[in-house]
C-alpha positions in Angstrom: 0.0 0.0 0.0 1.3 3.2 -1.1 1.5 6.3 1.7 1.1 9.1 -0.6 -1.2 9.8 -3.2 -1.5 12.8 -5.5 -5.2 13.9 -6.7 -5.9 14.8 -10.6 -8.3 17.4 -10.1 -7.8 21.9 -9.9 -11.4 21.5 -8.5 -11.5 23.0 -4.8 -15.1 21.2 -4.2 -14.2 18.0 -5.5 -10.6 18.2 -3.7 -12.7 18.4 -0.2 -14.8 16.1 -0.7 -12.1 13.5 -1.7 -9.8 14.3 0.6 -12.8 13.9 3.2 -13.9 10.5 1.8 -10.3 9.2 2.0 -9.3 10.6 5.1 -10.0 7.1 6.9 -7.0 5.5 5.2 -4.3 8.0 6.7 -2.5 8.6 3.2 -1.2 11.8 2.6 -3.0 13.7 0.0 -1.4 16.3 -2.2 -3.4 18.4 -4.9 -1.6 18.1 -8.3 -1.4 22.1 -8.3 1.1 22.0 -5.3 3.3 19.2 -7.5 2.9 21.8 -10.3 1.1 19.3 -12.4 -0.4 20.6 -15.8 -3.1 20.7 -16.8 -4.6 17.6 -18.5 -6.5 17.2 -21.6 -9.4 15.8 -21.9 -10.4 14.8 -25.5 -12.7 11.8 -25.2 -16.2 11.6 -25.3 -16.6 9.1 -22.0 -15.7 9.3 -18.3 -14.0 6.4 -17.9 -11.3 7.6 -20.5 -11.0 11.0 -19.3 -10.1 10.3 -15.6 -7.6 7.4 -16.8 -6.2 9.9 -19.2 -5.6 12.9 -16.0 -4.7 10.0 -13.5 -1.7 8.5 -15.9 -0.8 12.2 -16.7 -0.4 13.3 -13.3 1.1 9.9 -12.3 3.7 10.4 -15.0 4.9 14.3 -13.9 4.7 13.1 -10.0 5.9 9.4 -10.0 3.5 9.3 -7.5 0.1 6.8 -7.2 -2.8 9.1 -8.9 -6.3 9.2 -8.4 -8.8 11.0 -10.9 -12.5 11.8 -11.0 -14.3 12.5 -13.9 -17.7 13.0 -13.4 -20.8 15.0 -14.5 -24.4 15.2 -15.3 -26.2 14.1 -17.3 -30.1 15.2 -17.9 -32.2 12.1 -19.7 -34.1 14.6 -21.9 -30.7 15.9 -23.3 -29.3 12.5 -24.3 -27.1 12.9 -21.2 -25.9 16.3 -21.7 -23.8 17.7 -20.6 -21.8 14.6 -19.9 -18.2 14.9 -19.8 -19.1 18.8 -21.1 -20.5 19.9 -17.5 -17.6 21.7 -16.7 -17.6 23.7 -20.1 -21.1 23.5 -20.5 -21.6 27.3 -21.3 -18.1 27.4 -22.8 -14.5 29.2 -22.1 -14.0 30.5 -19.1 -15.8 27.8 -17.0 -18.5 29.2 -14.7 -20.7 27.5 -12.2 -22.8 29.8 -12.4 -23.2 30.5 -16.7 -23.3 26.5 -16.8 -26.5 26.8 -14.6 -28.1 29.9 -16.4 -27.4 27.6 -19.7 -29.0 24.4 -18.4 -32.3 26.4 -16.8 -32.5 27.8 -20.7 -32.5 24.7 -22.7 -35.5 22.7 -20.3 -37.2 25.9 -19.7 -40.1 24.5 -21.6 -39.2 20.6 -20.8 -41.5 18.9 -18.8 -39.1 15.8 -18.1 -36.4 16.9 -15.7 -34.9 13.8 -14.2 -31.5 13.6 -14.2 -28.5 11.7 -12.3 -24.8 12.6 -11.7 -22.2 10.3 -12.9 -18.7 9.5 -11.5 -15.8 7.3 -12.2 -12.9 6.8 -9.8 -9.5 5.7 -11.5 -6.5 4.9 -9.2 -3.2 3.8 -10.7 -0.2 2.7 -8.5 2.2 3.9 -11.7 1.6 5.7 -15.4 1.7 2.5 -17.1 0.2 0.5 -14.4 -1.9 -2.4 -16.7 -4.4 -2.4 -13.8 -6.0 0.4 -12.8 -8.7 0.0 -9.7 -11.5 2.0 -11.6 -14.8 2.1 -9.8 -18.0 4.2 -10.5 -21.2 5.9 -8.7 -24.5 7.7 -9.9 -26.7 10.0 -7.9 -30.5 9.7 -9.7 -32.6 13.0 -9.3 -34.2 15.7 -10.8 -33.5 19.3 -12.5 -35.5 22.6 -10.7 -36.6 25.3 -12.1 -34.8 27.8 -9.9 -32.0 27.8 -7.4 -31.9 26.4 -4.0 -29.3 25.7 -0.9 -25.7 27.6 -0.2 -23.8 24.7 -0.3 -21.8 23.1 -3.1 -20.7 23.6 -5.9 -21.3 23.0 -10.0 -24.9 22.2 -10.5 -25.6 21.8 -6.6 -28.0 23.9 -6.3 -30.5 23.0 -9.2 -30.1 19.2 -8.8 -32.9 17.6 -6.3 -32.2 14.6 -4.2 -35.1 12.3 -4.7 -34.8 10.3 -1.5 -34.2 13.4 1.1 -36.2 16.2 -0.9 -33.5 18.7 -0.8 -31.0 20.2 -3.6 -27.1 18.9 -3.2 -26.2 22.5 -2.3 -28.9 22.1 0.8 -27.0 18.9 2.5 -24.3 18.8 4.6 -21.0 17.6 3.6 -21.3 14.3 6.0 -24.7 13.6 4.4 -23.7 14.1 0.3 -20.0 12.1 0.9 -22.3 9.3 1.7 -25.1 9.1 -0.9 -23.3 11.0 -3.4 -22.2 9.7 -7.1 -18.7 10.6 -5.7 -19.9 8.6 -2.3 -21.0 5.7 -4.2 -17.4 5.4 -6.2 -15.6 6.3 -3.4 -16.7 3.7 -1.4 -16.5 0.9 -4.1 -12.8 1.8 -4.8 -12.0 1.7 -0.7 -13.3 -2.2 -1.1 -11.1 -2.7 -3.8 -8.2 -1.5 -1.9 -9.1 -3.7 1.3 -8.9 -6.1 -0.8 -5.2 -5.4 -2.4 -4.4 -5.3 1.3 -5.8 -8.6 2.1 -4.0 -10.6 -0.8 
């Protein structure tokens, strides 16, 4: 088992909430910015290849074990746009907050709103390591019409939680780690680790 492990990911919201979700394996946890990482592409048109892609990259300019989320959400009466695109969804420079304006435009007049968040988790021990652990999560819900909760960040606050009845950016970080798309992975790729552990 490795005792250091950088994260692909610039994102300050996603960085706390994985370094919260892996805080009960006592690695160290460095943010690829602080290893002066660069930026990664990210040319292909699924999750799964994306975070492979960032977690070999930053893998390769560390030497370091890498871990990389890609995830998003996708809205059922958009053929699951805006996919990988969630980040960009409103274009150059990225905005929270133009990549909600854009979404609330295109289903103004859609009646179907239900959506889920997708995440993939890809670890690898090395760049070329021919086994990645790769787990993934989904978060089912549905699209509002208007903003609601503090909390968050992305499309938080328009995305309602079926089961509890609140928006993401309306529960507390201890509640979304655990029923999360992010949650879900998370905790999938922790098992698969045990496991490592255990053979």
């Amino acid at each position: 088992m490795f005792n250091k492990l950088v994260i692909a990911s610039g994102n300050k919201g996603k960085l706390r909430e994985i370094a919260h979700l892996l805080a009960p394996l006592n690695i160290d946890i460095v943010a690829q910015a602080e290893l002066n990482v660069s930026e990664c592409e990210e040319p292909y048109c699924t999750f799964i290849e994306n975070a492979l892609a960032k977690a070999r990259h930053a893998s390769r300019q560390t030497g370091l074990p890498a871990l990389a989320d890609d995830s998003g959400l996708c809205v059922d009466a958009l053929q699951g746009a805006p996919g990988v695109l969630s980040a960009r969804y409103a274009g150059e420079p990225k905005s929270d907050q133009a990549n909600n304006e854009k979404l609330l435009s295109v289903l103004a007049a859609e009646k179907n709103r239900q959506a889920h968040f997708y995440c993939v988790i890809v670890l690898v021990r090395h760049a070329d390591d021919p086994e990645p652990l790769i787990a993934e999560g989904r978060w089912a819900g549905e699209i509002l019409s208007e903003f609601r909760g503090q909390d968050g960040f992305g499309y938080d606050p328009l995305f309602l939680d079926a089961k509890t009845g609140k928006t993401v950016a309306e529960l507390p970080l201890e509640i979304k780690s655990r029923i999360s798309h992010r949650g879900h992975a998370m905790a999938k790729l922790l098992l698969q680790l045990e496991r490592l552990n255990h053979v």
